[in-house]
N, CA, C and O of each residue as an XYZ file, in Angstrom:
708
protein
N       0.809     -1.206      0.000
C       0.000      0.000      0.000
C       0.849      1.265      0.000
O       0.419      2.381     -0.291
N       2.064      0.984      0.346
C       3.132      1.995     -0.257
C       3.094      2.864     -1.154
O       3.105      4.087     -1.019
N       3.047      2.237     -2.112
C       2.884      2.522     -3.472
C       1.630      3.702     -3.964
O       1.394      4.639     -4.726
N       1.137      2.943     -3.009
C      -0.898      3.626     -3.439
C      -0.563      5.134     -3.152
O      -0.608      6.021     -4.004
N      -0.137      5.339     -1.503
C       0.330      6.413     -0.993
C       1.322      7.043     -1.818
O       1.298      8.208     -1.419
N       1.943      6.988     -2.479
C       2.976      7.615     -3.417
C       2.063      7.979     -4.360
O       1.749      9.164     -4.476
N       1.534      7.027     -5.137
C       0.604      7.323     -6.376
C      -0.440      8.537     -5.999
O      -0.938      9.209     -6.902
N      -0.720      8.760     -4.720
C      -1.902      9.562     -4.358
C      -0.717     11.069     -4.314
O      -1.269     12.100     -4.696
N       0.100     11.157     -4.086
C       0.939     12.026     -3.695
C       1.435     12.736     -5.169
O       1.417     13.949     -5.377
N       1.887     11.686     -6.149
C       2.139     12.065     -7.128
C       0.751     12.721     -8.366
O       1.051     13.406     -9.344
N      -0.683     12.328     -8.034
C      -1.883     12.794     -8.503
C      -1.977     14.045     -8.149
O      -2.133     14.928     -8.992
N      -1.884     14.315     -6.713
C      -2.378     15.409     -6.235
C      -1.681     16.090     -6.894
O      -2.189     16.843     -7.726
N      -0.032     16.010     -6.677
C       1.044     17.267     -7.635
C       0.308     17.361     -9.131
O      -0.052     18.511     -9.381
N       0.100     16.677     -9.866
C      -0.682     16.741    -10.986
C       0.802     16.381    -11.461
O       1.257     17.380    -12.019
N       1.957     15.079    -11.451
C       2.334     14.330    -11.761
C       2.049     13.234    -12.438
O       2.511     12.135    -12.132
N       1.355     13.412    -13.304
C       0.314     12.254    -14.147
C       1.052     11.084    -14.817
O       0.573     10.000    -15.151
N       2.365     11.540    -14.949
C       3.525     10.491    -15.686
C       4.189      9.768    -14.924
O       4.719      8.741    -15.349
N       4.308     10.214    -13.466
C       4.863      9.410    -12.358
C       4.348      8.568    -12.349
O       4.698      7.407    -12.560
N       2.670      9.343    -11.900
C       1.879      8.244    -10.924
C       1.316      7.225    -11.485
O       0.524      6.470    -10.921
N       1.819      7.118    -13.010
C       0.736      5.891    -14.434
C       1.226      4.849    -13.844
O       0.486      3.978    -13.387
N       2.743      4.780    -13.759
C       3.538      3.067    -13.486
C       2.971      2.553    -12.100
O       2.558      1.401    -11.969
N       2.976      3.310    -11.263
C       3.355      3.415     -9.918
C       1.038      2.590     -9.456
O       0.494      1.778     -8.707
N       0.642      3.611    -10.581
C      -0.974      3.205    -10.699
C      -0.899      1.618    -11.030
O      -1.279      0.735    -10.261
N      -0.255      1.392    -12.509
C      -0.494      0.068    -12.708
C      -0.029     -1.115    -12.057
O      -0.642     -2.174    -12.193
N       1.253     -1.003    -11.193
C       1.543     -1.595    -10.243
C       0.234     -1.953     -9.037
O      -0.458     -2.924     -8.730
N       0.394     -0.578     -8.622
C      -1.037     -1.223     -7.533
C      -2.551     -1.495     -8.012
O      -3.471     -1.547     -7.196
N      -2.740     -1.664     -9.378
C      -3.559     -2.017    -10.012
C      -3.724     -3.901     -9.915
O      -4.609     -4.714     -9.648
N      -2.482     -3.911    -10.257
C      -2.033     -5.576    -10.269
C      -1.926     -5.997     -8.904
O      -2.333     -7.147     -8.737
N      -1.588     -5.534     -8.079
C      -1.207     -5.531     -6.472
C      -2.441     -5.943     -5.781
O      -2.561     -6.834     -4.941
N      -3.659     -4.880     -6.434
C      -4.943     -4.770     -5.437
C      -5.532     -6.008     -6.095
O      -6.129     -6.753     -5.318
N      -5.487     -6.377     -7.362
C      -6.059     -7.410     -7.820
C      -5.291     -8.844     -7.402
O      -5.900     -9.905     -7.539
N      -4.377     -8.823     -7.057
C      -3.698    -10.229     -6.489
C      -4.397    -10.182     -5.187
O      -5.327    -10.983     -5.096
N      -4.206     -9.547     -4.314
C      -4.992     -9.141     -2.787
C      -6.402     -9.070     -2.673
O      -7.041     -9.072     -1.621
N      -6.864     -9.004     -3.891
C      -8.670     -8.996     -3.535
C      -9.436     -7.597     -3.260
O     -10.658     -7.477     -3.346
N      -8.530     -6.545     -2.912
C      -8.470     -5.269     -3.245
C      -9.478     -4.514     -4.336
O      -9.243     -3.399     -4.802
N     -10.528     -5.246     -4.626
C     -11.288     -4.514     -5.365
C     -11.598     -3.390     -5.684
O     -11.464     -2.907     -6.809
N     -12.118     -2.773     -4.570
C     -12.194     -1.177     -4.986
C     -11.175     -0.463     -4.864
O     -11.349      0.585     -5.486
N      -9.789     -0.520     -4.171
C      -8.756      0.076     -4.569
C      -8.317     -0.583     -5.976
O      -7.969      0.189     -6.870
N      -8.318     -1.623     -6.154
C      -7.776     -1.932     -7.987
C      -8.806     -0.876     -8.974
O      -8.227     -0.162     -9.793
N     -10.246     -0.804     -8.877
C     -11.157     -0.145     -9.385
C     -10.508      1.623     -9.779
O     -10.186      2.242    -10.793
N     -10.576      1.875     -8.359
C     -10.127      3.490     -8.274
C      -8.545      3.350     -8.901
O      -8.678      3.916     -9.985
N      -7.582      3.051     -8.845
C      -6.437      2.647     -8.838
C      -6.707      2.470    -10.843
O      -5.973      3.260    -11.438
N      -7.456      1.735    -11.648
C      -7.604      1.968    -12.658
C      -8.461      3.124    -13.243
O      -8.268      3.893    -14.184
N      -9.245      3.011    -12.556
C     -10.177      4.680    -13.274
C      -8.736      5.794    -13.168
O      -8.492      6.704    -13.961
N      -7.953      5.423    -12.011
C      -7.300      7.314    -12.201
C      -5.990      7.193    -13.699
O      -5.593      8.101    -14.429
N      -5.627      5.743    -13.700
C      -4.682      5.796    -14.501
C      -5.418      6.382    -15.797
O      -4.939      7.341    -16.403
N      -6.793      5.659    -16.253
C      -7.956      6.478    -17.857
C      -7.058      8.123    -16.895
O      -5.921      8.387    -17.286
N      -7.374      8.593    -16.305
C      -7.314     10.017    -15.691
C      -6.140     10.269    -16.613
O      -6.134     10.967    -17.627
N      -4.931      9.425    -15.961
C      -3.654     10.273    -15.666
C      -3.632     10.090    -17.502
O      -3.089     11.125    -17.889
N      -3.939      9.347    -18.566
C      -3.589      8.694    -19.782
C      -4.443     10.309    -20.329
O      -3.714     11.039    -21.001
N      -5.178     10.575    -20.193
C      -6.347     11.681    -20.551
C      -5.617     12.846    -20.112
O      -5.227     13.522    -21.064
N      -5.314     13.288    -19.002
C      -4.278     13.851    -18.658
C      -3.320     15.178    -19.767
O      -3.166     16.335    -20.159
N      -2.787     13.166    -19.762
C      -1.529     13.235    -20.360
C      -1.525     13.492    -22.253
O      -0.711     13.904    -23.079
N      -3.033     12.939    -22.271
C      -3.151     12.862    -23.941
C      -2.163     12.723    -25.288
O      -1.948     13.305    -26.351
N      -1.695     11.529    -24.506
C      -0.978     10.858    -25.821
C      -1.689     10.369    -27.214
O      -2.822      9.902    -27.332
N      -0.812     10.580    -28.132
C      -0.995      9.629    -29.244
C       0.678      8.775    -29.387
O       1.710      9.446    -29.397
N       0.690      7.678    -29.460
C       1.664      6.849    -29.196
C       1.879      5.579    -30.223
O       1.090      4.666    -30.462
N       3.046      5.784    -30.694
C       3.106      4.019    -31.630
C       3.070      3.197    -30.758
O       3.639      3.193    -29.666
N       2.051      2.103    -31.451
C       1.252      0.655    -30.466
C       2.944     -0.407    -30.359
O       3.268     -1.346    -29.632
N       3.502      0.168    -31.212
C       4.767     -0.533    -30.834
C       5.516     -0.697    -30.147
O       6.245     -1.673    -29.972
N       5.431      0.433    -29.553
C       6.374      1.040    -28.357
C       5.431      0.332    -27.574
O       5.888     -0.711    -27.107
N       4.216      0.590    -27.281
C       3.189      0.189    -26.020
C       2.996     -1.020    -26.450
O       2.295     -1.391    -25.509
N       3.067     -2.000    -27.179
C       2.765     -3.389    -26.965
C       3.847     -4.434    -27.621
O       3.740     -5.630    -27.889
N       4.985     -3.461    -27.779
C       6.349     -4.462    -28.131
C       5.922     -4.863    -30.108
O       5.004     -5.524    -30.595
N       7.006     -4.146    -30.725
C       7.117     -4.570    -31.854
C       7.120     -6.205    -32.259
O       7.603     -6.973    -31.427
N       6.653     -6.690    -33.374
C       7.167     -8.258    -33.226
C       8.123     -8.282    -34.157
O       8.876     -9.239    -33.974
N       8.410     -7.612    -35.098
C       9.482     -8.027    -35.957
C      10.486     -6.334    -36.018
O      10.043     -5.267    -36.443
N      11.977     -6.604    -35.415
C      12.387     -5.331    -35.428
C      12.260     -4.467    -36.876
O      11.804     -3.339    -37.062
N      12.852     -5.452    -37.844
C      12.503     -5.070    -39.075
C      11.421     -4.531    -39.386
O      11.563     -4.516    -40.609
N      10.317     -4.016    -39.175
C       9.428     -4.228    -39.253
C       8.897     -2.328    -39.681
O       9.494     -1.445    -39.066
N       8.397     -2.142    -40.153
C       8.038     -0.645    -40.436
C       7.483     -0.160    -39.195
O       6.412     -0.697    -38.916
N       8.003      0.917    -38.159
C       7.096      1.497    -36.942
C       6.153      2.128    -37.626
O       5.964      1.887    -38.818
N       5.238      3.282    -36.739
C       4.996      4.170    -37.033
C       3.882      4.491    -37.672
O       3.414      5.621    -37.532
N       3.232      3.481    -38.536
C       2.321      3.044    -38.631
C       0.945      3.198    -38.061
O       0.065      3.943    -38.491
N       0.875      2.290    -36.907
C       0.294      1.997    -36.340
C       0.223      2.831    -34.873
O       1.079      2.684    -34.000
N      -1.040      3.809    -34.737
C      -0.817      4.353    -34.188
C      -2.175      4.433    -32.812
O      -3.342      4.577    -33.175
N      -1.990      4.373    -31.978
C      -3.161      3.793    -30.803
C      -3.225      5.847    -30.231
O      -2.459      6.796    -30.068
N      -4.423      5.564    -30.156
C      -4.942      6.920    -30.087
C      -5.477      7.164    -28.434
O      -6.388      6.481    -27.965
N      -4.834      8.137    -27.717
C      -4.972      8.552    -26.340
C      -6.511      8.291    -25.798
O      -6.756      8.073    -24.612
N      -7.517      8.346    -26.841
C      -8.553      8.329    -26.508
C      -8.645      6.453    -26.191
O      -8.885      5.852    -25.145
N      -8.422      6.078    -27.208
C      -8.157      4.354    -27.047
C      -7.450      3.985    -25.528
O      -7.919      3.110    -24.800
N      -6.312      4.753    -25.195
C      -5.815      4.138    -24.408
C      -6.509      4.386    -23.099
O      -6.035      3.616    -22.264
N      -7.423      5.139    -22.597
C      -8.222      6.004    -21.760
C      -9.419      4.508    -21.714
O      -9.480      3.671    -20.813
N     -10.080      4.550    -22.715
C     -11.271      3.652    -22.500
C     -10.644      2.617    -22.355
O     -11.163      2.194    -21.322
N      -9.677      1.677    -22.722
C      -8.800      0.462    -22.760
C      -8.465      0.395    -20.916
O      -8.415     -0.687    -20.330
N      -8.248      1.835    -20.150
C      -8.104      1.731    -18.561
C      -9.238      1.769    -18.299
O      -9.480      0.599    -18.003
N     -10.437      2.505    -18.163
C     -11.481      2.233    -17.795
C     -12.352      0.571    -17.831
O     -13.141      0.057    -17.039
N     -11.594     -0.036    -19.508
C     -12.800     -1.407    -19.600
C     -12.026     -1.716    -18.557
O     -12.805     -2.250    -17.768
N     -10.625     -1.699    -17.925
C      -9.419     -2.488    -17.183
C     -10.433     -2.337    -15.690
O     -10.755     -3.322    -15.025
N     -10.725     -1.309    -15.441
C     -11.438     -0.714    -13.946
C     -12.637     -1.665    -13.980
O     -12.711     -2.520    -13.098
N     -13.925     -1.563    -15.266
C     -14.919     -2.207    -15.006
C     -14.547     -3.658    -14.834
O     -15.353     -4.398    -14.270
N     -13.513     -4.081    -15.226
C     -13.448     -5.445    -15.439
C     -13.205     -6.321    -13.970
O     -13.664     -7.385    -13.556
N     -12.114     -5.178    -13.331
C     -11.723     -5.595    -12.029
C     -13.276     -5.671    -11.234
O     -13.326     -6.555    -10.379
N     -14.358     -4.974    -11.388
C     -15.547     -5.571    -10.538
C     -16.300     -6.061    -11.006
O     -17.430     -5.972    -10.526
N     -16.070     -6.851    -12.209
C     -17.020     -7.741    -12.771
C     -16.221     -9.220    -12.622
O     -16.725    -10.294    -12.950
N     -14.912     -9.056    -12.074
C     -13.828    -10.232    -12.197
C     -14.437    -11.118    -10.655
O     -14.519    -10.628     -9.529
N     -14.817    -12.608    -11.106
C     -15.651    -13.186    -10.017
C     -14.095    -13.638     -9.086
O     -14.078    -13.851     -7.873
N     -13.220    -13.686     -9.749
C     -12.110    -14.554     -8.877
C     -11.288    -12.939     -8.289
O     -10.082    -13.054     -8.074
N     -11.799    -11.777     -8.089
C     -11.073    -10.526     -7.321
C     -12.156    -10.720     -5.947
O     -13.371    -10.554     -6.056
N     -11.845    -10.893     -5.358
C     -13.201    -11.605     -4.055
C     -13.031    -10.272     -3.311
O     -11.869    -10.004     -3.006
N     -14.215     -9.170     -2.880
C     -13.621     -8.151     -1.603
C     -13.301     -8.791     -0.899
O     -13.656     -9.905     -0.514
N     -12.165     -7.754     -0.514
C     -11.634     -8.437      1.048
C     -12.237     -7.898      2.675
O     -13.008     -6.940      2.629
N     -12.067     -8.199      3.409
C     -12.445     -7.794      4.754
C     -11.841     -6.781      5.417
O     -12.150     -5.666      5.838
N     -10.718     -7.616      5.384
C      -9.309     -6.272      5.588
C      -8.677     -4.955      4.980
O      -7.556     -4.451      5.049
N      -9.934     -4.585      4.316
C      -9.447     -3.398      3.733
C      -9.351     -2.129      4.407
O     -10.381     -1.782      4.985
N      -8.302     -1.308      4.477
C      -7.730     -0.496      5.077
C      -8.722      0.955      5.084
O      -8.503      1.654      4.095
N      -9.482      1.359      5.777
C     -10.286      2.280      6.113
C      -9.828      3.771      5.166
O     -10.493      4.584      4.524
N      -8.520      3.642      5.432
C      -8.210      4.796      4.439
C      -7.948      4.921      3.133
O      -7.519      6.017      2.772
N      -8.101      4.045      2.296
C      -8.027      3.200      1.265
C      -9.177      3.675      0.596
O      -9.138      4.002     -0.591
N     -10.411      3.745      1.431
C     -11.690      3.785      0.605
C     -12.457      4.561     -0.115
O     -13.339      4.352     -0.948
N     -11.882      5.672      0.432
C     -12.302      6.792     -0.674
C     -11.313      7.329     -1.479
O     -11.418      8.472     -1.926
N     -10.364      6.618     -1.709
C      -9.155      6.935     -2.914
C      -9.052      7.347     -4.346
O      -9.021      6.494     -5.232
N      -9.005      8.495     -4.576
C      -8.739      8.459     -5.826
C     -10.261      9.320     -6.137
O     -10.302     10.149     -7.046
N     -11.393      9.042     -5.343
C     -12.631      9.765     -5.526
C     -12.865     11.277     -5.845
O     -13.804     11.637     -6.555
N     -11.680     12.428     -5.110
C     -12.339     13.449     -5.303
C     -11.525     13.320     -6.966
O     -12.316     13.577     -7.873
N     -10.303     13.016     -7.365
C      -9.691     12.970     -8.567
C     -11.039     12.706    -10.041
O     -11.532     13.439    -10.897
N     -11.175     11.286     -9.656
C     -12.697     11.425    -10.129
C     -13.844     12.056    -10.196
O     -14.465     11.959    -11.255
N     -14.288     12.676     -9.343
C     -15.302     13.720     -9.380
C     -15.030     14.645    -10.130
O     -15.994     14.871    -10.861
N     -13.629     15.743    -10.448
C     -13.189     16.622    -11.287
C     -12.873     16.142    -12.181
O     -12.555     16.913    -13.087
N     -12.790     14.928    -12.414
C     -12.713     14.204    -14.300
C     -14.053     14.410    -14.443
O     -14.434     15.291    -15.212
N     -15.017     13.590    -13.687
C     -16.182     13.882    -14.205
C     -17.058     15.116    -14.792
O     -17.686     15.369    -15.821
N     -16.701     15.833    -13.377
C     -17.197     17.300    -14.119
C     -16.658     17.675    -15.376
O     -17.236     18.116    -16.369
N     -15.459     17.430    -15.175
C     -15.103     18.605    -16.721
C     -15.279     17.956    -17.692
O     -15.180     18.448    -18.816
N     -15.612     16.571    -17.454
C     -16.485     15.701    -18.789
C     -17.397     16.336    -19.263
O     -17.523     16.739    -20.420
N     -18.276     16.488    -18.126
C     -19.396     17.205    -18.330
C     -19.910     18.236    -19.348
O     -20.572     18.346    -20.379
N     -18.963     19.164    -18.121
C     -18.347     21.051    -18.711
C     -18.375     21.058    -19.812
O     -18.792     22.079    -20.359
N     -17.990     20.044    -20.535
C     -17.126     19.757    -22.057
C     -18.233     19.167    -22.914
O     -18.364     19.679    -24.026
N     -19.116     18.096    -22.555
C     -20.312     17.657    -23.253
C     -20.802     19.048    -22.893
O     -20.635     19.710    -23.917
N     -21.269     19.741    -22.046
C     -22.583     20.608    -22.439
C     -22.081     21.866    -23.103
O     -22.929     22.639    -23.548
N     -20.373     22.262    -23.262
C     -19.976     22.981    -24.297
C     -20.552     22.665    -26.156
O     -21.062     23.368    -27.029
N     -20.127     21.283    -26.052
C     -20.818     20.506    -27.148
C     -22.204     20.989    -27.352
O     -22.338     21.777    -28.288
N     -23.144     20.715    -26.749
C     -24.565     20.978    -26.533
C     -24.535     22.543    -26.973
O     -25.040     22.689    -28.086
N     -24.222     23.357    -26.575
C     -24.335     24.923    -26.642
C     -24.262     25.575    -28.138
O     -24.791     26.584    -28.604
N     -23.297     24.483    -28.765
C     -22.738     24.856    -29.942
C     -23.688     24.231    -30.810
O     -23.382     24.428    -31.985
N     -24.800     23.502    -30.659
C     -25.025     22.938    -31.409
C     -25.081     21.414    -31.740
O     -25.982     21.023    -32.483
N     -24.092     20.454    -31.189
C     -23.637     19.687    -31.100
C     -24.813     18.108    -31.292
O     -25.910     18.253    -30.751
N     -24.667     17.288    -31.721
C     -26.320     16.587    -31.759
C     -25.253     15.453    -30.940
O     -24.132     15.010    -31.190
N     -26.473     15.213    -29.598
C     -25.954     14.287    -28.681
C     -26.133     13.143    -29.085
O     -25.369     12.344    -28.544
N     -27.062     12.551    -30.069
C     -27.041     11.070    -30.979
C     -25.934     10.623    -31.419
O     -25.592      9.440    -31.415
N     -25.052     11.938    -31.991
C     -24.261     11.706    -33.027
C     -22.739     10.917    -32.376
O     -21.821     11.514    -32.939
N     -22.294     10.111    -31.674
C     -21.571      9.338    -30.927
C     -20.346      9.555    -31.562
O     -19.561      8.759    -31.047
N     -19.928     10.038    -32.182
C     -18.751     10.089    -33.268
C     -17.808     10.971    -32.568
O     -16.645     10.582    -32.467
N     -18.223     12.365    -31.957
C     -17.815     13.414    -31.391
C     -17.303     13.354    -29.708
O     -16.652     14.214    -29.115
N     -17.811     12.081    -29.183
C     -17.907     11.794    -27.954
C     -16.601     11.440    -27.448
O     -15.967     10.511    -27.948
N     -16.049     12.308    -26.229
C     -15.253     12.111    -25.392
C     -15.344     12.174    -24.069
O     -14.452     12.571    -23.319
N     -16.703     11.685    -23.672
C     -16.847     11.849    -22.400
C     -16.534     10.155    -22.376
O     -17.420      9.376    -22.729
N     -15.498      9.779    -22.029
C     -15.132      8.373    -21.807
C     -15.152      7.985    -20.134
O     -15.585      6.902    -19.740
N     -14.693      8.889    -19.344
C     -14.770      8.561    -18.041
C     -17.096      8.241    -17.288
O     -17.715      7.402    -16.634
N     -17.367      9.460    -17.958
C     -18.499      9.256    -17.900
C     -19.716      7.818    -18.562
O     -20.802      7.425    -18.137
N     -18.730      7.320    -19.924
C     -19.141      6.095    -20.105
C     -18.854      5.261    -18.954
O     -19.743      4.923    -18.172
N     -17.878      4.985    -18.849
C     -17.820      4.271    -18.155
C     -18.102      3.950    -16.839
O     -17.965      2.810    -16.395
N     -18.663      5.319    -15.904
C     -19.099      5.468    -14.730
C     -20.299      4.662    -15.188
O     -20.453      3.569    -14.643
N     -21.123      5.022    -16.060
C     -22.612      4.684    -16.277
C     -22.751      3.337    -16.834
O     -23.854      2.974    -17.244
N     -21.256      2.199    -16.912
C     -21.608      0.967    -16.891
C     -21.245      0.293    -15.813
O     -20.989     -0.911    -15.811
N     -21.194      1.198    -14.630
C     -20.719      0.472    -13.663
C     -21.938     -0.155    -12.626
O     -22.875      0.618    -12.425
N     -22.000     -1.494    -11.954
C     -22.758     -2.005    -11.407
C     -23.146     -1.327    -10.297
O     -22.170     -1.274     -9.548
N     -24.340     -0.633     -9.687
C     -23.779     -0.179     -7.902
C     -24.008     -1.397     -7.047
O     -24.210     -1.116     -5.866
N     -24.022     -2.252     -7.246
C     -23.789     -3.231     -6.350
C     -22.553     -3.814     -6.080
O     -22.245     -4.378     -5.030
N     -21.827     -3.652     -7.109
C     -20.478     -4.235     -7.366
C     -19.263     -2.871     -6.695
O     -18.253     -3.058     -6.016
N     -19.807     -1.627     -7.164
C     -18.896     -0.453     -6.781
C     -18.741     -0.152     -5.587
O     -19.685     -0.404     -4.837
N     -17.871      0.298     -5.181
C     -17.069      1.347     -4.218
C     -17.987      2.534     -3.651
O     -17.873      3.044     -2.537
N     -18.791      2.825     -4.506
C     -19.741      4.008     -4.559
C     -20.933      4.233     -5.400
O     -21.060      3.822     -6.553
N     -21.696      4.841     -4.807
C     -23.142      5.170     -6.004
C     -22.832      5.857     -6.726
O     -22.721      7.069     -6.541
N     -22.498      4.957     -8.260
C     -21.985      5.349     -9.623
C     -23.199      6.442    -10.049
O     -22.688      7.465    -10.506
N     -24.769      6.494    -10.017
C     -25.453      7.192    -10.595
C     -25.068      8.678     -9.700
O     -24.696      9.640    -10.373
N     -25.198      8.869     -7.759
C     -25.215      9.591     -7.133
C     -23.825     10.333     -7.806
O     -23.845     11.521     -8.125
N     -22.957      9.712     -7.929
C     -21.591     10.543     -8.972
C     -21.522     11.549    -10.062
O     -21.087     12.701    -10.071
N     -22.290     10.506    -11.350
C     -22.926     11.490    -12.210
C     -23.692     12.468    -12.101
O     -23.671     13.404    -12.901
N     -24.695     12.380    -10.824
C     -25.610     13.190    -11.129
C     -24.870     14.511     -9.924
O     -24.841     15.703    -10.231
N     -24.511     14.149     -9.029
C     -23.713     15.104     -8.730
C     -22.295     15.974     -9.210
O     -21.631     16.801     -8.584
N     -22.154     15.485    -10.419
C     -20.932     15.749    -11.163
C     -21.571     17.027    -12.205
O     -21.245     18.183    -12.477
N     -22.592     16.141    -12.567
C     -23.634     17.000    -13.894
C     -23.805     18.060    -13.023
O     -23.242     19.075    -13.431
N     -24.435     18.199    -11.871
C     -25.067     19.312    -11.523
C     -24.066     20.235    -11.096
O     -24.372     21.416    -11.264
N     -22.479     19.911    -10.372
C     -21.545     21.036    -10.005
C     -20.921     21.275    -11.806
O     -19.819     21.806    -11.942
N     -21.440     20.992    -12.625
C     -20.934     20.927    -14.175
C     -21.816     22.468    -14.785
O     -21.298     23.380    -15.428
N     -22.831     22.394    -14.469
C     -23.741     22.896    -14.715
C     -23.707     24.519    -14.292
O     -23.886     25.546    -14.947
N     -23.402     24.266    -12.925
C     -23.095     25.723    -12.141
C     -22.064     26.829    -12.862
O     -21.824     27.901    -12.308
């Protein structure tokens, strides 16, 4: 839990490049341990820190070339990809039947990473109803980057850490103000 505490330290600075490794570590950590909702929060912030950070990146570099020879550059995985790719990582950890909660989870642990989330959310928001203002047709799915907000809204509340709807709708409404 070391780690977590560092990672929280390095978020707050708005260190987003520190705290990615240091995230996916205790990502893997909380999921060996049963750690559910810290693996959960622990992946939602890395979508954060990746969004953040808004890369566009050769998939080569991020998933190991197979032939050196091989033309880079190409192939290019898009920041937005890598954002929803951490989030399915978050939903997955509480849909994963063999991540069992644990008992022993550390009291201070539990609201981790939450207010970080709440200000992703909003400025999701901020940003869809900029969309909206302009015109924007909310059908049209093509334009959509509210990815953190997808993914809040496939989250189980039985399975979560927190009331995923009470989030949104309190996110929308300090969005709004």
């Amino acid at each position: 839990l070391a780690k977590t505490k560092i990672a929280v330290r390095l978020v707050s600075a708005g260190d987003y490049l520190m705290a990615y490794p240091l995230l996916s570590e205790v990502v893997q950590e909380a999921r060996e341990a049963g750690l559910r909702d810290l693996g959960f929060a622990a992946a939602l912030m890395k979508g954060i820190c990746i969004s953040k950070l808004n890369p566009t990146v050769n998939s080569g570099a991020v998933f190991g070339a197979s032939n050196i020879g091989e033309e880079q550059g190409t192939n290019q995985v898009s920041g937005a990809q890598l954002v929803r790719d951490a989030y399915l990582s978050a939903l997955s950890i509480l849909n994963d039947p063999s991540v069992k909660n644990s008992i022993d989870y550390p009291v201070e642990f539990r609201g981790l990473f939450q207010k970080n989330i709440r200000e992703e959310l909003v400025a999701e928001f901020r940003n869809e109803l900029k969309y909206l203002e302009i015109g924007w047709d909310p059908l049209d799915l093509s334009g959509r980057k509210a990815l953190l907000v997808e993914a809040i809204s496939n989250v189980n509340p039985e399975k979560s850490p927190f009331n995923p709807n009470s989030l949104l709708v309190t996110a929308f409404l300090k969005a709004q103000r």
